[in-house]
LOSEMI-499559 format. One record per residue (C-alpha): x, y, z. Coordinates in steps of 0.1 Angstrom, whole numbers, padded with zeros to 4 digits, always signed. Example, Ala and Ser with C-alpha at 12.3 -4.5 7.8 and 13.67 -1.06 7.14 Angstrom:
// LOSEMI-499559
+0123-0045+0078 +0137-0011+0071 
This chain:
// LOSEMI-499559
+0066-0119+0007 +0039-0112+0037 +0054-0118+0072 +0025-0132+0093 +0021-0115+0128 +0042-0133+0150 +0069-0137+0122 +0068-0095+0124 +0070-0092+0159 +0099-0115+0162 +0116-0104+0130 +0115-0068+0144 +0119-0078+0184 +0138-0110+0180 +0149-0122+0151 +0174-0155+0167 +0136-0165+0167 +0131-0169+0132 +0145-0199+0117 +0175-0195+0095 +0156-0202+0063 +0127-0175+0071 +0158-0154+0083 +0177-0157+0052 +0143-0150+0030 +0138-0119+0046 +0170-0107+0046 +0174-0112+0010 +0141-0093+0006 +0155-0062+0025 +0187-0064+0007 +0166-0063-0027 +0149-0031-0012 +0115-0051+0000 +0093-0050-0005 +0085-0070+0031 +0047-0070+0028 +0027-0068+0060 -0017-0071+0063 -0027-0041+0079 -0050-0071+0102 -0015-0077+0116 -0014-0044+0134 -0049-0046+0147 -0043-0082+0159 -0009-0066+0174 -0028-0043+0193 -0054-0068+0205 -0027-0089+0224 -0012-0058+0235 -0045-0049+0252 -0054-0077+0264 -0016-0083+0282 -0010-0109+0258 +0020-0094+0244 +0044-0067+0258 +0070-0048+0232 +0097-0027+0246 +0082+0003+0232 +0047+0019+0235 +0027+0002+0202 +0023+0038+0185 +0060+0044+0181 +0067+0006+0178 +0044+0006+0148 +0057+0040+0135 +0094+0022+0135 +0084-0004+0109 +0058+0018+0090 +0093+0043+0082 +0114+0013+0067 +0118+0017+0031 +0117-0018+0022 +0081-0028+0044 +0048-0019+0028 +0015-0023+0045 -0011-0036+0029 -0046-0031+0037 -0077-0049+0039 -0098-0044+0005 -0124-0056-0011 -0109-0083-0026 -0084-0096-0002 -0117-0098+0020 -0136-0112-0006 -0109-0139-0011 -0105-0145+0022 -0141-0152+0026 -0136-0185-0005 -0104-0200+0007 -0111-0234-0004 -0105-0264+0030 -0094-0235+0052 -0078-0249+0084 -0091-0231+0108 -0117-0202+0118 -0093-0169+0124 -0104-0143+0107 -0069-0125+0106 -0051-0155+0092 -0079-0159+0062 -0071-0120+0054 -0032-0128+0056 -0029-0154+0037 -0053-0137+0016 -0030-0106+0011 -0003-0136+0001 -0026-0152-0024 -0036-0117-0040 +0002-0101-0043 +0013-0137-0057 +0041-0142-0031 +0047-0164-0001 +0038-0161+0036 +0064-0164+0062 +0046-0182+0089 +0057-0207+0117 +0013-0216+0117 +0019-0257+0107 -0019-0253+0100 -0008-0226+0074 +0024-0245+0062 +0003-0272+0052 -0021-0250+0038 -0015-0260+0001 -0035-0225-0014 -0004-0204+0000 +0034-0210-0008 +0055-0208+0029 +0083-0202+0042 +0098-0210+0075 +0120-0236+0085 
């Protein structure tokens, strides 16, 4: 499964945030070995709120990064051709974001579901969710 950015942060910072179902889904995930899929447009938009004061993490966003990067069970994915070529075609979109068209493209591409508390997503018919 891909964890959408906030579903990261709060699954690494706070997980009582998650609802039990997205909870349970990625726990099972981790107990399988993972892998727990992540965008690689995740980190950059990570470090975008960090910048801009949007979003504070209890660690400076190098190491906090480096943390997930060395679990065994997460795998980054980055932005290629295709995932931005897909993302580029999603048919009735919701909305504008770039970073959510290459998530849910990363999804779409690996076959697997987002994790995403986005209702615009959820509803998002192209993409199978989870959440709550």
């Amino acid at each position: 499964m891909v964890l959408d950015t906030h579903a990261w942060v709060w699954w690494v910072s706070s997980p009582a945030r998650l609802p039990a179902r997205a909870r349970r889904r990625i726990d099972g995930a981790v107990t399988a070995g993972g892998p727990l899929l992540i965008s690689s447009i995740s980190a950059w938009e990570i470090a975008m709120l960090v910048a801009r004061g949007r979003l504070e993490l209890t660690l400076d966003l190098d190491t906090w990064l480096a943390k997930t990067e060395a679990l065994p069970f997460v795998q980054f994915v980055p932005v290629d051709n295709r995932i931005a070529l897909r993302a580029v075609s999603l048919p009735r979109f919701p909305h504008a974001d770039p970073a959510d068209r290459m998530i849910v493209s990363t999804a779409i591409g690996g076959g697997v579901p987002l994790v995403t508390g986005d209702a615009r997503l959820r509803r998002y018919r192209q993409v199978e969710t989870v959440w709550a």
